[in-house]
N, C-alpha and C positions, 0 to 999 in steps of 0.2 A: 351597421354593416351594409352590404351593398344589398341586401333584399330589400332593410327599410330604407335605402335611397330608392329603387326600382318605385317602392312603393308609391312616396314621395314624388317623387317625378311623374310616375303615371298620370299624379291626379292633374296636373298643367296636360296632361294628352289628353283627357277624360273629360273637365269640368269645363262646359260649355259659359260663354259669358256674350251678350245677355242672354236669360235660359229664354230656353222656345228654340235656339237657333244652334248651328251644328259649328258655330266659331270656338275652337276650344282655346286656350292660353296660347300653346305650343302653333297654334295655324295662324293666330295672329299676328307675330312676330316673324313667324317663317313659313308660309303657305305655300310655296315650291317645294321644300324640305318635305314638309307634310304630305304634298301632292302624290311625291314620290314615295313614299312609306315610311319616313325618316320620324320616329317617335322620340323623345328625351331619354325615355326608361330605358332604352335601348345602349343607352351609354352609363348607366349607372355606376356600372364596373370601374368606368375610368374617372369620374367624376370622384369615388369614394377615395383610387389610388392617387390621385391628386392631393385630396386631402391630407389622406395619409404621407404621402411621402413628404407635403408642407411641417406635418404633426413633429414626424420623426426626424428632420432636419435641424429643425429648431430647438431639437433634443427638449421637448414640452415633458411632463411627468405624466404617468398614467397614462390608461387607454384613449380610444381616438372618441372621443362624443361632439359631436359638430351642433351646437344649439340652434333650432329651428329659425330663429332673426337671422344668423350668419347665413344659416343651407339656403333660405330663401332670397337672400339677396345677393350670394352666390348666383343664384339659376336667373333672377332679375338682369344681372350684368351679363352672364351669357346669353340669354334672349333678346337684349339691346345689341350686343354686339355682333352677335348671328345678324339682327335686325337688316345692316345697311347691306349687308355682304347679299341679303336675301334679293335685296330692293332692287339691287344694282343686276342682281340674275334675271330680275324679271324686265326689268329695262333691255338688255342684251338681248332677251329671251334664248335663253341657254336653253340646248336639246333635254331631252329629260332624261334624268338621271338612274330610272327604272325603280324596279321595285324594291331594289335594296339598299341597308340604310347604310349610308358613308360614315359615321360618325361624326364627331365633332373633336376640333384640333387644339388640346386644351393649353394656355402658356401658364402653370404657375406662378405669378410671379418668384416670391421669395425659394419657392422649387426649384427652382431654373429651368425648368417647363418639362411637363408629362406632356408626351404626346400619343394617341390611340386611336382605335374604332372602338363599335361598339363591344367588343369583344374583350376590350381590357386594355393593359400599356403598350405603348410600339405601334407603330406603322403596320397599316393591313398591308398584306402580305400582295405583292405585285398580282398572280395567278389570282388571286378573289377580288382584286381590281379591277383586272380587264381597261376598259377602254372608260368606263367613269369616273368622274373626277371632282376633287374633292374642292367647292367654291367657295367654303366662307371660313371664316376665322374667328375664334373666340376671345373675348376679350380676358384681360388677367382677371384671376380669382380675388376675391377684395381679403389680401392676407394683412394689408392694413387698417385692423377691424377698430374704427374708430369710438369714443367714451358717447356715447347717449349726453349725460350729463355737462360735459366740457367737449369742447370741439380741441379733441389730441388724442393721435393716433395710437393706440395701447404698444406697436413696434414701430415709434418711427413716422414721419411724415416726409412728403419730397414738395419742396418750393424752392424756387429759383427766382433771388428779387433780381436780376435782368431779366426775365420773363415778362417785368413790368413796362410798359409803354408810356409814353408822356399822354396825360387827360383820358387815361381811360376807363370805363364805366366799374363802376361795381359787380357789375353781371361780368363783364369780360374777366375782372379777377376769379369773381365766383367760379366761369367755366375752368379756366386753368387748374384752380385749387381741383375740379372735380373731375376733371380732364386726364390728369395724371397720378392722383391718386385713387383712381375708381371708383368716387364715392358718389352715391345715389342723391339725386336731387331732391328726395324728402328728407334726406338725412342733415346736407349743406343748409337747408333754407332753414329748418329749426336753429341750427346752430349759428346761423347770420342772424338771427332776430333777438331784440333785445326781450322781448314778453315770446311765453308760449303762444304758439299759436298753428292753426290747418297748415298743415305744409302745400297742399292742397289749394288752397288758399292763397297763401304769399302773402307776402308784405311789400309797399311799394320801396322802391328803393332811394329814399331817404334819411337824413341823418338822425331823423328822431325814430327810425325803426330798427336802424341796422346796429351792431354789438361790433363798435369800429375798435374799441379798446379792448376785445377781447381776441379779436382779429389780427390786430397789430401786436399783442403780444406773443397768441403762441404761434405765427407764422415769419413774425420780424419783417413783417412787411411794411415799409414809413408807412407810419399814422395819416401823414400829409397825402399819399396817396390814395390812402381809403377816403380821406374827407372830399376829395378833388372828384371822386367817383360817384360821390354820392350826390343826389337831386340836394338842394335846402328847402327844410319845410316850411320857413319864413324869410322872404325878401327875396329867394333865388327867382335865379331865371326858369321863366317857363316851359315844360318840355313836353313834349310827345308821350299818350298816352299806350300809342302803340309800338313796338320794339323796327326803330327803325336801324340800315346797316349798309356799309359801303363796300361791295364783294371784292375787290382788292385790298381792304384790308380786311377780310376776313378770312382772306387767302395766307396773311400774316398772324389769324388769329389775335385780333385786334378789333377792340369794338369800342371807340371814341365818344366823348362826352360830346361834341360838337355836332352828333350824328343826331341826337335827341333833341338839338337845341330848336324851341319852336320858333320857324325863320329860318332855318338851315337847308336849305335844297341840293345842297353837292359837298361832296367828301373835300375840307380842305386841303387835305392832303396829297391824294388822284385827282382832284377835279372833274370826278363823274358823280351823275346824279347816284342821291341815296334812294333806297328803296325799302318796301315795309312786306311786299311778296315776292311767297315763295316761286321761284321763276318753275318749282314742277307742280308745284298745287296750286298755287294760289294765295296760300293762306296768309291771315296774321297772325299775329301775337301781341298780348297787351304786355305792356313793358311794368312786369310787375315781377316779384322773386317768390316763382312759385318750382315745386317739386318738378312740373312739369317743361319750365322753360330752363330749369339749373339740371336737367337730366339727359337737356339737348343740347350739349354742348357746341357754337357754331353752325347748327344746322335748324332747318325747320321740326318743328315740334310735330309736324303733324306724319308728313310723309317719310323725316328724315333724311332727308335733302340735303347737303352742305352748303351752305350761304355760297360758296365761292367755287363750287363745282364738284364733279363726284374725285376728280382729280388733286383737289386740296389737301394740301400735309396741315395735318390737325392739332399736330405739336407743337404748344406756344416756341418760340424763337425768342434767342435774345435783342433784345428791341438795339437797333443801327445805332452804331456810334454818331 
């Protein structure tokens, strides 16, 4: 019920991480939000009638019970997607927002979207608005709760094979698959590997790691283009240990085999140099299929940056006639 979501949600306001230090879950993903007074619990209300009205749509049987893997990778996906919306506030540095809490603006997907404050369903009321304004946006609730055991969606999956590019990486499939189906990048990388294994971890992205026949069957994606994606673990050309990338084509959401190729200095395709940092941090990334690089879809792992600007539409396209 919505007290034990309140509940639930408190502990991401409450539980500091590393201890010693006053970083809770909920400040790290969104530290303006929080600045301003803006807690999770505070939307409980809305977050429960989300669920419900997903429950009751779907005409499911029985009462609403949300299992604690779902809830929390629920509140995972809202706090990534609060995430950029946060980043981008404090790049702008937007005035502040005072001391009360705007909520958060939920889209259902399969719901066709609740939207609220913390107050419950519906739009806050103009008059309890005033002049503050509501700057981030949450991402869909993952209603397409995917099998642990098999990589297939329990209602459904969405894949689009012209979404596929000529020569492009297995990561750049991986993101689209998770791009558009909301699916957590510890969840992808178990499922792309052939042995269990850390999702944490990863596995490099080769053809003796990756589970291409399990891939091509339940997404009907050519086989050929999984293989064309993946490193070879014997005789292939040598690649980049680091995740390198061409920001016009990631502006297309495309991320090219030739970008990895060691010897490759410029996008064949733009003719501009490739690059390995993030133009706002700095950072790398090892080019490896791990929870953490298959959960940044396009963008820097670290800062959340968009490889190709904060301006970039993140939506794979279908690849040019």
């Amino acid at each position: 019920d919505p007290a034990d979501t309140a509940t639930c949600l408190d502990s991401y306001d409450s539980t500091c991480f590393p201890r010693g230090t006053d970083w809770t879950f909920t400040r790290f993903f969104i530290p303006n939000a929080v600045r301003s007074g803006y807690r999770l619990a505070h939307d409980a209300q809305l977050l429960w009638n989300a669920f419900e009205e997903v429950h009751n749509k779907n005409g499911l049987p029985g009462d609403l019970e949300i299992p604690m893997e779902s809830f929390a990778r629920a509140v995972e996906i809202m706090l990534k997607g609060c995430w950029d919306a946060d980043a981008k506030a404090r790049a702008s540095r937007p005035r502040p927002l005072g001391g009360r809490s705007q909520g958060l603006w939920l889209r259902a997907g399969a719901a066709g979207g609740a939207q609220g404050d913390g107050g419950g369903g519906g739009a806050v009321p103009r008059d309890r608005v005033g002049r503050q304004r509501r700057w981030w946006t949450l991402a869909v609730l993952p209603i397409l709760t995917f099998v642990e055991a098999r990589l297939s969606p329990s209602r459904g999956y969405i894949f689009n094979r012209r979404w596929l590019c000529p020569h492009e990486t297995i990561l750049d499939i991986a993101w689209k698959l998770a791009r558009i189906n909301a699916l957590p990048g510890h969840i992808l990388v178990k499922q792309l590997a052939l042995r269990p294994i850390d999702p944490y971890e990863g596995i490099p992205p080769t053809d003796s790691h990756v589970a291409v026949s399990l891939l091509a069957r339940t997404f009907a994606i050519p086989r050929k283009a999984l293989v064309d994606g993946l490193h070879k673990a014997e005789g292939g050309q040598q690649m980049h240990d680091r995740r390198r990338f061409c920001a016009a084509c990631m502006a297309l959401a495309s991320h090219g085999v030739m970008h990895q190729r060691v010897g490759s200095s410029r996008c064949p395709w733009h003719g501009v140099a490739l690059e390995e940092h993030c133009r706002g941090c700095g950072a790398t990334a090892p080019y490896r299929l791990n929870a953490r690089l298959l959960g940044s879809p396009f963008r820097c792992a670290e800062c959340r940056r968009p490889d190709a600007g904060w301006r970039a539409r993140l939506t794979p396209q279908p690849a040019p006639a």
